[in-house]
C-alpha positions in Angstrom: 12.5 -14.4 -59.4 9.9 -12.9 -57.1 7.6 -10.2 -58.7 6.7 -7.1 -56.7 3.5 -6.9 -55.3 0.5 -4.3 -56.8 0.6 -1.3 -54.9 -3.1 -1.2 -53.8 -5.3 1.7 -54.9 -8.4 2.8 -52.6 -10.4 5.4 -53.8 -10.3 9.3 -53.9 -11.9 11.9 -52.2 -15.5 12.9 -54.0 -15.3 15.5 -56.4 -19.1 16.5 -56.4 -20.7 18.7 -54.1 -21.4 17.1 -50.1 -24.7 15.8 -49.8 -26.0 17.4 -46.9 -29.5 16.4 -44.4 -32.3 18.8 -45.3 -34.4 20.2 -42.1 -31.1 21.2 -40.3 -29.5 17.4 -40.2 -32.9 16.5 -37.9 -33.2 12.7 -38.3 -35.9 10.5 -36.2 -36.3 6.5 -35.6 -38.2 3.7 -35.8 -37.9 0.2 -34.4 -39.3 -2.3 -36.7 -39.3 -5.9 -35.2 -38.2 -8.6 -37.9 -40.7 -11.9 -38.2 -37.1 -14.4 -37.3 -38.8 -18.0 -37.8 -37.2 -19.4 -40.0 -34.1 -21.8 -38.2 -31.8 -20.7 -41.3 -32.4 -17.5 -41.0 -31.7 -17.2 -37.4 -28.3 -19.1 -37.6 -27.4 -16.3 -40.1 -28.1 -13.4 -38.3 -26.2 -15.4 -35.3 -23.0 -15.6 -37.2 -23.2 -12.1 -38.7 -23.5 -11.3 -34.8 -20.7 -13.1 -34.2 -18.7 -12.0 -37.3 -19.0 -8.5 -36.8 -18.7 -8.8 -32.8 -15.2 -10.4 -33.7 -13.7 -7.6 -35.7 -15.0 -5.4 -33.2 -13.2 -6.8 -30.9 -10.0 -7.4 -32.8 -10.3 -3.4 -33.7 -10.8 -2.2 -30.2 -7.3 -4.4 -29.0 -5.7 -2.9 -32.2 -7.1 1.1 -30.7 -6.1 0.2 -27.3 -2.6 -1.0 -28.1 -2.0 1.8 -30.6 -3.0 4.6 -27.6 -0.6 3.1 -25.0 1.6 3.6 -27.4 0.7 6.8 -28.0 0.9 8.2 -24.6 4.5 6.1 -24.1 5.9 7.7 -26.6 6.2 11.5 -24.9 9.4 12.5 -25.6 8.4 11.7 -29.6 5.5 13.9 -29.2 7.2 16.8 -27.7 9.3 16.9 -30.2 7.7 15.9 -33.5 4.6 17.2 -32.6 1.2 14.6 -31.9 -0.5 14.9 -34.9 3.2 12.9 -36.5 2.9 10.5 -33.3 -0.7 9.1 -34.1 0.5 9.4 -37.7 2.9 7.3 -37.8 0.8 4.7 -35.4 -2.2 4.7 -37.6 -4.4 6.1 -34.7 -7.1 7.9 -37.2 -10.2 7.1 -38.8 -8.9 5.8 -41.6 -6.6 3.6 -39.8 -8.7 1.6 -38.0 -10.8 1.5 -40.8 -7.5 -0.3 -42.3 -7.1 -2.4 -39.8 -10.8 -3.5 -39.7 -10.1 -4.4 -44.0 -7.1 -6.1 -43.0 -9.0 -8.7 -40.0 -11.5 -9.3 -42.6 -9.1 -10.4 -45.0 -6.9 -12.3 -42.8 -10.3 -14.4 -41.3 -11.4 -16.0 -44.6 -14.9 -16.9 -42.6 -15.6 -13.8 -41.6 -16.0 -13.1 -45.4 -19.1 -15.3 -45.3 -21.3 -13.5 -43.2 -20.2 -9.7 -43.0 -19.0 -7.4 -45.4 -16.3 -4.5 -45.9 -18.9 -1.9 -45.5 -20.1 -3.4 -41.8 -16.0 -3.6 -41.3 -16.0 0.3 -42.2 -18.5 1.2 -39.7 -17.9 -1.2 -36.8 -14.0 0.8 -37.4 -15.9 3.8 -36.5 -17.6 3.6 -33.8 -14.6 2.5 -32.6 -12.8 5.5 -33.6 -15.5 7.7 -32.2 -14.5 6.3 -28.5 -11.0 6.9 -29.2 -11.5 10.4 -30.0 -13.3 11.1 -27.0 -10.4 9.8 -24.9 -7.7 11.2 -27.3 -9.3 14.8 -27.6 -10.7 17.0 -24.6 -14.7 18.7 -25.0 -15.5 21.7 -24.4 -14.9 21.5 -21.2 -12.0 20.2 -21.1 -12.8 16.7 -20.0 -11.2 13.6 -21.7 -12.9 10.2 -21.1 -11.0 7.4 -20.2 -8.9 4.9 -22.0 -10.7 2.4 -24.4 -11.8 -1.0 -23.5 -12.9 -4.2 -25.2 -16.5 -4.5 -24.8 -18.2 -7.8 -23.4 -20.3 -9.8 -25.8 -24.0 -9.1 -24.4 -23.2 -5.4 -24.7 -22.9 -5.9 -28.6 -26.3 -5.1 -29.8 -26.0 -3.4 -32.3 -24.7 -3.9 -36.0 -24.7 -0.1 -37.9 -25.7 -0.1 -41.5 -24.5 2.2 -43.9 -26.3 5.3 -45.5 -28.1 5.0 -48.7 -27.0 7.5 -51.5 -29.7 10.6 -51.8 -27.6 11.6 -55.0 -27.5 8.2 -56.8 -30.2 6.4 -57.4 -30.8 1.8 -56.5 -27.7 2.4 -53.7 -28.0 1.0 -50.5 -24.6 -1.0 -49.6 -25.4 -2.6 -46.6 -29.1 -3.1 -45.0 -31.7 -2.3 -47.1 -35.6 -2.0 -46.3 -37.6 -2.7 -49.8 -41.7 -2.9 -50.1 -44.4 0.0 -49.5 -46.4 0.6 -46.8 -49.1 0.2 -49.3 -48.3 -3.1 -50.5 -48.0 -4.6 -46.8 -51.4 -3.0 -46.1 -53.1 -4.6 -49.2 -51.3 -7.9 -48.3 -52.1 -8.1 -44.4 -55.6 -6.5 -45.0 -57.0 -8.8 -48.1 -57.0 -5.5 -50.0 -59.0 -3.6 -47.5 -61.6 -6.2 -46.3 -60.5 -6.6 -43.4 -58.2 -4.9 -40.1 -54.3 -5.7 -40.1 -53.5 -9.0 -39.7 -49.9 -10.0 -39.2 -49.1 -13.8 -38.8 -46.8 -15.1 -36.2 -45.0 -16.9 -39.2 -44.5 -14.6 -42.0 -43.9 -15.2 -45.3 -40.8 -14.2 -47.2 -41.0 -12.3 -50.0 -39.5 -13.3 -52.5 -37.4 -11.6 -55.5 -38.9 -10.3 -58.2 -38.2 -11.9 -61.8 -38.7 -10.8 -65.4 -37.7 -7.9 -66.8 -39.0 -4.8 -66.3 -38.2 -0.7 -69.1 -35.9 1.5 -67.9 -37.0 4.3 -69.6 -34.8 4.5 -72.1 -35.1 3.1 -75.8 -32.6 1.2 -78.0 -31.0 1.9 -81.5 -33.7 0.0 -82.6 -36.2 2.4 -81.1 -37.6 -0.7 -78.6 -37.8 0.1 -75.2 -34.9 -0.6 -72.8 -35.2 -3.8 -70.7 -33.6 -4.7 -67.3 -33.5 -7.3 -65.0 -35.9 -7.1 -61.8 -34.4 -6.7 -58.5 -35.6 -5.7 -54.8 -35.9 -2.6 -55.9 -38.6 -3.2 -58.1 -40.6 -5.1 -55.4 -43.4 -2.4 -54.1 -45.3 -5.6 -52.0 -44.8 -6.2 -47.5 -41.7 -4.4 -45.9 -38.7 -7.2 -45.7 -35.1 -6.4 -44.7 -32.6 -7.4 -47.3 -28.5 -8.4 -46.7 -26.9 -9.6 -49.4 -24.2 -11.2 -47.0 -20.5 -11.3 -47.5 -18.2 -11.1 -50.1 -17.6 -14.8 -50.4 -21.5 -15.8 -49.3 -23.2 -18.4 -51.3 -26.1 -18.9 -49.6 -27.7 -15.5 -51.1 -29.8 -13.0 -49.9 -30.7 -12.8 -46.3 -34.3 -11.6 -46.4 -36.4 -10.4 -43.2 -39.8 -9.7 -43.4 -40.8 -6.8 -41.2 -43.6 -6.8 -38.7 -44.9 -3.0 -38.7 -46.5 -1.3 -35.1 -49.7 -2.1 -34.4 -52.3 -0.9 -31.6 -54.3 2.4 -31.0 -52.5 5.4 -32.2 -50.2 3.5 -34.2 -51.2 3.6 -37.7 -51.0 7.4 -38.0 -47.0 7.4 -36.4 -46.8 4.2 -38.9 -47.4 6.4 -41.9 -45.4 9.3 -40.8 -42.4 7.4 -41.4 -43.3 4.1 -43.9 -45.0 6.3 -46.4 -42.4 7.9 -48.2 -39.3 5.8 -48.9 -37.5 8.5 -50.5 -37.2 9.9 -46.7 -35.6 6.5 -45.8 -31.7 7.3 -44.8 -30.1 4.0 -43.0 -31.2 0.9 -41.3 -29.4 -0.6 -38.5 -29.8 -4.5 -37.3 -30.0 -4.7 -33.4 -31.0 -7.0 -31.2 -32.3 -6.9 -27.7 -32.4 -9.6 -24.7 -35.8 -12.0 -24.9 -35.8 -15.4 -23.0 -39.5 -16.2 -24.8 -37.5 -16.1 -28.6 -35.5 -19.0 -30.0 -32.2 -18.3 -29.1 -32.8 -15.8 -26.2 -32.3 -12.2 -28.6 -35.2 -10.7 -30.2 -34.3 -8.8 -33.2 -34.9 -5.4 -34.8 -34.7 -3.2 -38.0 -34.4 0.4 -36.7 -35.1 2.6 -39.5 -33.6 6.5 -39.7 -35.9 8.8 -41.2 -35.0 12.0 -42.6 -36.9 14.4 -40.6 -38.8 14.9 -37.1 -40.2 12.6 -35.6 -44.1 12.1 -34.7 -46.3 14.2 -32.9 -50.0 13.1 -32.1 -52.5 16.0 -32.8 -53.0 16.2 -29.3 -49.6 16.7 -28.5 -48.8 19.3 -31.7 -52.4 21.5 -30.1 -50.6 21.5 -27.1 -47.1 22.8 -28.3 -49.2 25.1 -29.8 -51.3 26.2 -27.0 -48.1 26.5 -24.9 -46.2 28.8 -27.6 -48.7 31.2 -27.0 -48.3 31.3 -23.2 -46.1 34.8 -22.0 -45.1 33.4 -18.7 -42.0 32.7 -17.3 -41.2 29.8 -14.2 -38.4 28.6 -12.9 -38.0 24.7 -11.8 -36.5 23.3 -8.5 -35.2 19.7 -9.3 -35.1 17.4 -5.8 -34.1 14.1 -4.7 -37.9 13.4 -4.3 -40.0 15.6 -6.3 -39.6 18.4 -9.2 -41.3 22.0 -8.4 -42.3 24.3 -10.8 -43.6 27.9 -10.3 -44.5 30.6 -13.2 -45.8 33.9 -13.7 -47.0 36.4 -16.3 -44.1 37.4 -18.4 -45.6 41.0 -17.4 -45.9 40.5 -13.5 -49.4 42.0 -14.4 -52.4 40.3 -12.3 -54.8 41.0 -15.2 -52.9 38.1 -17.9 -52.8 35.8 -14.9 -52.1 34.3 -11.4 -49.1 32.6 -10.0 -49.1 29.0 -10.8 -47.0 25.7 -9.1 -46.9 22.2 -9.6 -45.3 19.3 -7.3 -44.4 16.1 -9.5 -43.9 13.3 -7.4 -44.6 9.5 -6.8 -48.2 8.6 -6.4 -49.1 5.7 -4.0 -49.9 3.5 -7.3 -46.1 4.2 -8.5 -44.8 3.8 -5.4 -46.6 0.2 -5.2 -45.3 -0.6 -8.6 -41.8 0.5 -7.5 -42.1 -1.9 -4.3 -43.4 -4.6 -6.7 -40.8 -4.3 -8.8 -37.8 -4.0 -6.6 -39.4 -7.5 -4.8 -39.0 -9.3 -7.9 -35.7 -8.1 -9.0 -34.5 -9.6 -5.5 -35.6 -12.7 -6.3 -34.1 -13.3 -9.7 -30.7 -11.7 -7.8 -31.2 -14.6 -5.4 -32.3 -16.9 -8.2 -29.5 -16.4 -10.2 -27.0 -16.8 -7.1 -28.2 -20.0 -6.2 -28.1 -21.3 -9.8 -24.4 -20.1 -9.7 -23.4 -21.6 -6.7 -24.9 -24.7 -7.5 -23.3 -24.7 -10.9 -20.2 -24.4 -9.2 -19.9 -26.0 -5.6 -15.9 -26.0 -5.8 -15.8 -22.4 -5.5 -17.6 -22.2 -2.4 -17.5 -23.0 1.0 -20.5 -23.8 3.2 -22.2 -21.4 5.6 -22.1 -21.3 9.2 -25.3 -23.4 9.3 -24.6 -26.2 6.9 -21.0 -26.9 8.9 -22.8 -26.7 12.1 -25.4 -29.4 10.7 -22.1 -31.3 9.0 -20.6 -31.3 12.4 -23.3 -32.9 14.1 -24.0 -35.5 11.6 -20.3 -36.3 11.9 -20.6 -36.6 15.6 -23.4 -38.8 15.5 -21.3 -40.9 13.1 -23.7 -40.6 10.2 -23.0 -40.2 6.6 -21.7 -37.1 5.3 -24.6 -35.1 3.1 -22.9 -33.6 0.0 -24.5 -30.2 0.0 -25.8 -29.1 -3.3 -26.1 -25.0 -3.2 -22.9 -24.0 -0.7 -23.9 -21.2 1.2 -20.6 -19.6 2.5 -18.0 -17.5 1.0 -16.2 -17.8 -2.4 -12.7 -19.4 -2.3 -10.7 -16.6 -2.5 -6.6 -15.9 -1.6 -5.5 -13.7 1.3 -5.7 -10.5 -0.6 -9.5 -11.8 -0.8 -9.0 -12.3 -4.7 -11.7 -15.1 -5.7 -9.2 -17.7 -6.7 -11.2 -18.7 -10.2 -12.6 -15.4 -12.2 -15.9 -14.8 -12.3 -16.2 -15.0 -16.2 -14.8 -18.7 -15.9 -18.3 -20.0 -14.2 -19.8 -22.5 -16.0 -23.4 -20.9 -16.5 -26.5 -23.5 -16.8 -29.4 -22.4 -19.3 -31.9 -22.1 -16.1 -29.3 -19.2 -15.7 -28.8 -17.8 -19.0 -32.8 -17.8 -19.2 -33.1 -16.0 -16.2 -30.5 -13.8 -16.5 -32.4 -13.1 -20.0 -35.7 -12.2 -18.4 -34.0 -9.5 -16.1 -32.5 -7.5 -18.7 -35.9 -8.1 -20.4 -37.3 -6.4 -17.2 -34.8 -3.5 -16.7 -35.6 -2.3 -19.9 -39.0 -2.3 -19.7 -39.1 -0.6 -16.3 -36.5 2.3 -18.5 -38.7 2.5 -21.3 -41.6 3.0 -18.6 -39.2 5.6 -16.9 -38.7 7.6 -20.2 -42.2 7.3 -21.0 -43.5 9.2 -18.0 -40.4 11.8 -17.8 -42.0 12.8 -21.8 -45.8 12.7 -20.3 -45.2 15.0 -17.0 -42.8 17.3 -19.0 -45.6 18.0 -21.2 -48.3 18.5 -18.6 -45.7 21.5 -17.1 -45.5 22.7 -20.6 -49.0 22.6 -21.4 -49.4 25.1 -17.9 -46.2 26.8 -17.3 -45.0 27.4 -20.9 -41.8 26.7 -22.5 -39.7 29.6 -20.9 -38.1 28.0 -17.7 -34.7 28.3 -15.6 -33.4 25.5 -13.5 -30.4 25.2 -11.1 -27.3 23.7 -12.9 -27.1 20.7 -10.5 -24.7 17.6 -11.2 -27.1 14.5 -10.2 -24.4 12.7 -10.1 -23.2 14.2 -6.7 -26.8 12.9 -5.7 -26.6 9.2 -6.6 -23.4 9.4 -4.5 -25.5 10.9 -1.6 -28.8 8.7 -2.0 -27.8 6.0 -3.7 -30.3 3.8 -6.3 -33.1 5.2 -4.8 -32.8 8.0 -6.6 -33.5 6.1 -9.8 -37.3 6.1 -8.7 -37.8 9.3 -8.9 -35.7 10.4 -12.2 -35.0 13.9 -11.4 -32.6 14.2 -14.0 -34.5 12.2 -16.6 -37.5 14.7 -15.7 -35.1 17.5 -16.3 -33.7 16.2 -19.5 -37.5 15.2 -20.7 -38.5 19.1 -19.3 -35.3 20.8 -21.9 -36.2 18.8 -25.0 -40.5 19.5 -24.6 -39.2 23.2 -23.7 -36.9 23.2 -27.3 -39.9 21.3 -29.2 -42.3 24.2 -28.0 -40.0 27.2 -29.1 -38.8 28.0 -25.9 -35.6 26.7 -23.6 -34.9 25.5 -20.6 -32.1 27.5 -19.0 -29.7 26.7 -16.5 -28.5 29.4 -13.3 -25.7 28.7 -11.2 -26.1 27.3 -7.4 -23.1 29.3 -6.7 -24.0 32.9 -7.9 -27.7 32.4 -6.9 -28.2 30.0 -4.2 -32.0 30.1 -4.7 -32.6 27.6 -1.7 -30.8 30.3 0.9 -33.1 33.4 -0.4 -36.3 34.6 0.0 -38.5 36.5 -2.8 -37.8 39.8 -1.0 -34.3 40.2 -1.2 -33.4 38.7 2.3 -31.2 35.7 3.0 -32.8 33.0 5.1 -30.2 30.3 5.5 -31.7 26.7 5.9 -29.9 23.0 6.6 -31.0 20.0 3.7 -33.4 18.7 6.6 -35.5 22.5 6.9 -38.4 21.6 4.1 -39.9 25.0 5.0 -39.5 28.5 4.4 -40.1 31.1 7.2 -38.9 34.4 6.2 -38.3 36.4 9.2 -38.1 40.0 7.3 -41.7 39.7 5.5 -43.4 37.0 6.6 -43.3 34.9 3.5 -44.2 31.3 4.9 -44.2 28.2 2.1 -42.4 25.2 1.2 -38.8 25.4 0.4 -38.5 23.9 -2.9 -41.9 25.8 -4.3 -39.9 29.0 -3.1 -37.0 28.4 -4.8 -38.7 27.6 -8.2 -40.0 30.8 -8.0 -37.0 32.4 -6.9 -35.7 30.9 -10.4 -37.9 32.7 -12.6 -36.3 36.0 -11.8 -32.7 34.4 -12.5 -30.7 36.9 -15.4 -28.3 35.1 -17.4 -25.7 37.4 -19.5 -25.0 34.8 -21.5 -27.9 31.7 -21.3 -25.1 29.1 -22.6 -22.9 29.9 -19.3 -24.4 29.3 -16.2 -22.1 30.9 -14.2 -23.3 34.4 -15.4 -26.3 33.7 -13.6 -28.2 36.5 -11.3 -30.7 37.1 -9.1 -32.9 39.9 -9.4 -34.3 40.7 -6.3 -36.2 44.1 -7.2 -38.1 41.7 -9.4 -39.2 39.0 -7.2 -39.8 41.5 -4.4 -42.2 43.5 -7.1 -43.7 40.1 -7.9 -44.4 39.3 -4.1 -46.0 42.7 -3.5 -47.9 42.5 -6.5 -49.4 38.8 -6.1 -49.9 38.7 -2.3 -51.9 36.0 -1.2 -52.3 34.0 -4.3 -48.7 33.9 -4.2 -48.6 32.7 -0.5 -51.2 30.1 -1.7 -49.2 28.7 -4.8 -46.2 28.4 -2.8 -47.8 26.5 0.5 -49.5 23.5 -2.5 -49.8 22.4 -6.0 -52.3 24.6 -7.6 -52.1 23.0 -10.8 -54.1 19.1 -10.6 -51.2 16.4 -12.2 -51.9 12.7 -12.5 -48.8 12.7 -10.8 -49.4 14.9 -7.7 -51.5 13.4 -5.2 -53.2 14.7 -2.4 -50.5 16.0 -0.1 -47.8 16.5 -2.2 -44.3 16.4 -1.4 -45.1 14.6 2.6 -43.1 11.3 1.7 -41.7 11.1 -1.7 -39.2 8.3 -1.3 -39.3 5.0 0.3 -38.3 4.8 3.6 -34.7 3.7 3.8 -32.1 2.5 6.2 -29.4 5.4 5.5 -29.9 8.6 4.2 -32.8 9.5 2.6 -34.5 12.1 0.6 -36.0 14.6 3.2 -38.8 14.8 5.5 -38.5 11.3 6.6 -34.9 12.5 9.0 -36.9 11.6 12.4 -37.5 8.2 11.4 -34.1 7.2 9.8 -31.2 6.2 12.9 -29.1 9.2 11.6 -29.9 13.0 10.0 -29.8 13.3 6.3 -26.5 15.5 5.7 -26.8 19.0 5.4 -25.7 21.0 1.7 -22.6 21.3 0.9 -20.9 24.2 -0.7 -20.8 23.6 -4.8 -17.8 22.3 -6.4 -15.9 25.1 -8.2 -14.9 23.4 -10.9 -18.5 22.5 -11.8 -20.5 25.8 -10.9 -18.3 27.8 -11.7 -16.5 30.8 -9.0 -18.9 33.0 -7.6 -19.9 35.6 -9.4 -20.4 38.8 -7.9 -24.2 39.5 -6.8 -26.3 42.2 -6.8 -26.4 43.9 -3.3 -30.0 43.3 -2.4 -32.6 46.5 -2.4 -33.3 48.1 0.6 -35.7 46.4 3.0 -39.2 46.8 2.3 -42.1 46.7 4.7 -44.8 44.0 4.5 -47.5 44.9 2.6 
């Protein structure tokens, strides 16, 4: 007689009140690299890698199966309604949260190494791609349907929350020690500066017992065992593995910042563990590392992030600025233009600044660029001559083979094939790709570039934060900028655009404007076209190749895009979230032209502002030369003319909107 199975119980919804994030849910990071040297230790973190990588995997196959389902079943959905549909396929949250419970369970290894709580959050970041495909933003967009990721791409293992309202409860990663104690242990107690050994020790668990608190019937004092949370010497990560792990706890000591500057940003977030909020494991690319990842404890801290001194007297400084500018974002350069909030000459003068590439940057870039060609051709050659088979020789080697067959010599096997892959008619390589066998000169090379692209990114980023607070610092925090969609220039340009970062300086320019107390504002092309105007009202219509601004009405001569950053400052918005209730007032700039008069002509023919990023003779030749179409002023040395603009999408700026007839002409002053 068979026995009916338990109906299994999960738990409830909380009854007590929602925790919620003090200083308006504002949260900031740090990446704290992990001391890996012990062989043990790094097989671990492999296989938790690779055990959380597979239900991952087997969760995003589930989610992809369940949404073709989905969107088969129509006529179910129009008449049951979708909400039953995804219902009754388990396409929620909490369903792939089952499904993530039910690989773990079904894999009896993968109980080893990770645990339900990594299942739980692996399940939703899943979910969290789903959602964007399954439900439109706010502007209507869906993204597109879910894929399995690749294995390189998994870099990242999320941890879980500790519990604010309960105290000792961290589920998953867990960072335990002081700041203070990994000073006094790395210092000799003060004697000495920080000194972190390549090989650090673990530390290790404390024992004894240690009061609670509380007293007995007896009237003695409590007693409890000691546990990591009792340990208060250096910083270590803690994992107490999975479910069925015997090989206890998986303990990381942490390697804290060190260098000029650092100690300060250090103690902003390591000094007060009650801030701590969630620890994720990630690891990045490093061919130099055993094993070819280098790995990381990024720590979430409740709160803003740091800010030097010399950064908070600038935020400050800049608050107190009453100017407004306006910002031109190019394929080469980024303009900037400002005035005194009052268009009175007594608080100040006109002001511009032109941020582009410096002949040092550009040399880097060149550099750079050289290098990544070579480990391209490096890696293609290891390929190849990994596997022969699946390519045919070049022009040159079965020229040579012909001769040596005519001469009747030997046949020379030829190691790196030169010619095309073996592919079908359809030009279909005949073996994938993915089935290459891969040498470790090629997995160690492949390691350095993506070692490489991410320190040229992080090198990117860092300079879009430095110039965005040099405009600040001058300009103030009250800008406008055409709402432009980059993209649309990457398909114009290409990769060259990545040099120059216009967006990434735009981006970097918004969140130094929001830190300052100010905003960065965005104005329709469509409704303003700021590029096709001049600051007294009249239209002066100019191709993508005119980089100068003759105004036949008043005279006004100066460079297009220092024009139309100025032009920007006198852009109305009726509602700042919407660009496309973006004006122009013309009576304004016109007032602000009559009133400035030559200074204005001179901020708007050069940089008056000194950058480290604006050389002398700012704006000539911004971009590399190029083959096709480049960024402009270099049109009479390319073999064709870079395309003229084109008329904004709709769908992206917006319809026109109507425009304020422009004020009656006025005479040159």
């Amino acid at each position: 007689m068979q026995h009916a199975q338990p109906q299994r119980k999960f738990r409830g919804k909380n009854k007590a009140p929602k925790w919620t994030k003090p200083n308006d849910g504002m949260v900031s990071v740090i990446a704290l690299p992990l001391a890996v040297t012990d062989p043990a230790d790094l097989d671990r973190l492999e296989k938790l890698f690779g055990a959380t990588w597979s239900i991952k995997r087997a969760v995003q196959r589930d989610a992809r199966a369940k949404v073709d389902a989905y969107w088969a079943a129509k006529h179910e959905r129009d008449r049951d309604g979708a909400k039953s549909v995804r219902q009754r396929l388990g396409l929620s949250r909490e369903g792939l949260e089952r499904c993530a419970y039910k690989h773990l369970e079904d894999a009896g290894h993968l109980k080893h190494h990770a645990s339900k709580a990594l299942a739980m959050h692996i399940a939703d970041e899943v979910w969290n791609g789903v959602s964007r495909h399954l439900f439109a933003d706010t502007t209507g967009k869906r993204h597109g349907r879910p894929k399995v990721g690749r294995w390189h791409d998994f870099t990242r293992i999320p941890g879980r929350a500790r519990s604010h309202t309960t105290a000792n409860k961290w589920e998953t990663f867990r960072l335990v020690g002081t700041l203070h104690g990994h000073a006094t242990a790395y210092t000799d107690s003060g004697q000495h500066d920080l000194r972190q050994p390549r090989r650090m020790p673990k530390p290790s668990l404390p024992d004894g017992k240690v009061p609670t608190g509380k007293t007995t019937a007896s009237g003695k004092p409590a007693m409890r065992k000691a546990t990591w949370w009792d340990h208060t010497g250096p910083l270590a990560l803690v994992f107490t593995g999975g479910p069925a792990s015997a090989r206890g706890d998986l303990v990381l000591p942490v390697r804290i910042p060190q260098g000029p500057g650092q100690w300060d940003r250090v103690q902003h977030f390591l000094a007060g563990p009650g801030r701590w909020h969630k620890v994720d494991l990630v690891r990045r690319r490093k061919a130099s590392a055993p094993g070819g990842w280098a790995y990381e404890a990024h720590l979430m801290v409740l709160g803003p992030g740091y800010a030097s001194p010399a950064v908070q007297q600038m935020r400050r400084q800049a608050a107190a600025l009453d100017r407004i500018g306006g910002v031109d974002g190019n394929v080469s350069n980024l303009s900037v233009v400002s005035f005194p909030a009052s268009l009175d000459p007594a608080e100040g003068v006109p002001e511009s600044s032109e941020i582009v590439l410096t002949e040092e940057e550009r040399a880097r870039l060149e550099k750079a660029a050289k290098k990544r060609r070579g480990r391209a051709r490096a890696l293609e050659r290891s390929r190849r001559a990994t596997n022969a088979a699946q390519y045919g020789m070049s022009k040159r080697q079965a020229r040579r083979a012909e001769r040596r067959a005519t001469k009747g010599l030997l046949e020379k096997t030829v190691t790196v094939p030169g010619g095309a892959r073996d592919a079908r008619k359809d030009r279909v390589p005949k073996q994938a790709f993915r089935r290459d066998r891969l040498s470790a000169n090629y997995r160690e090379l492949r390691a350095r570039q993506a070692e490489a692209a991410a320190s040229a990114a992080e090198h990117r980023r860092h300079r879009a934060r430095a110039v965005a607070r040099e405009i600040i610092a001058v300009h103030g925090p009250h800008l406008t900028v055409e709402d432009c969609d980059i993209r649309a220039w990457y398909r114009l340009w290409g990769k060259r655009l990545s040099q120059t970062t216009p967006g990434m300086l735009t981006k970097a320019l918004e969140i130094e404007c929001q830190a300052t107390g100010g905003r960065l504002v965005r104005a329709s092309t469509w409704s303003t076209a700021l590029s096709q105007h001049c600051l007294c009202g009249e239209r002066v219509t100019k191709t993508l190749r005119d980089r100068e601004h003759k105004c036949i009405a008043c005279g006004l001569v100066g460079k297009r895009d220092l024009v139309s950053a100025a032009l920007a400052a006198f852009v109305d918005l009726a509602d700042p979230d919407d660009p496309k209730t973006a004006t122009l007032d013309s009576a304004q700039s016109r007032h602000a032209q009559i009133t400035f008069g030559e200074g204005l002509e001179e901020a708007l023919c050069e940089s008056t502002t000194p950058c480290q990023n604006t050389p002398r003779g700012a704006g000539r030749v911004a971009v590399p030369r190029q083959r096709v179409t480049s960024a402009h002023r270099t049109a009479a040395r390319r073999d064709r003319a870079t395309p003229d603009e084109r008329r904004p999408v709709r769908d992206h700026a917006g319809a026109p909107a109507p425009r304020l007839g422009c004020i009656p002409q006025l005479p040159p002053w």
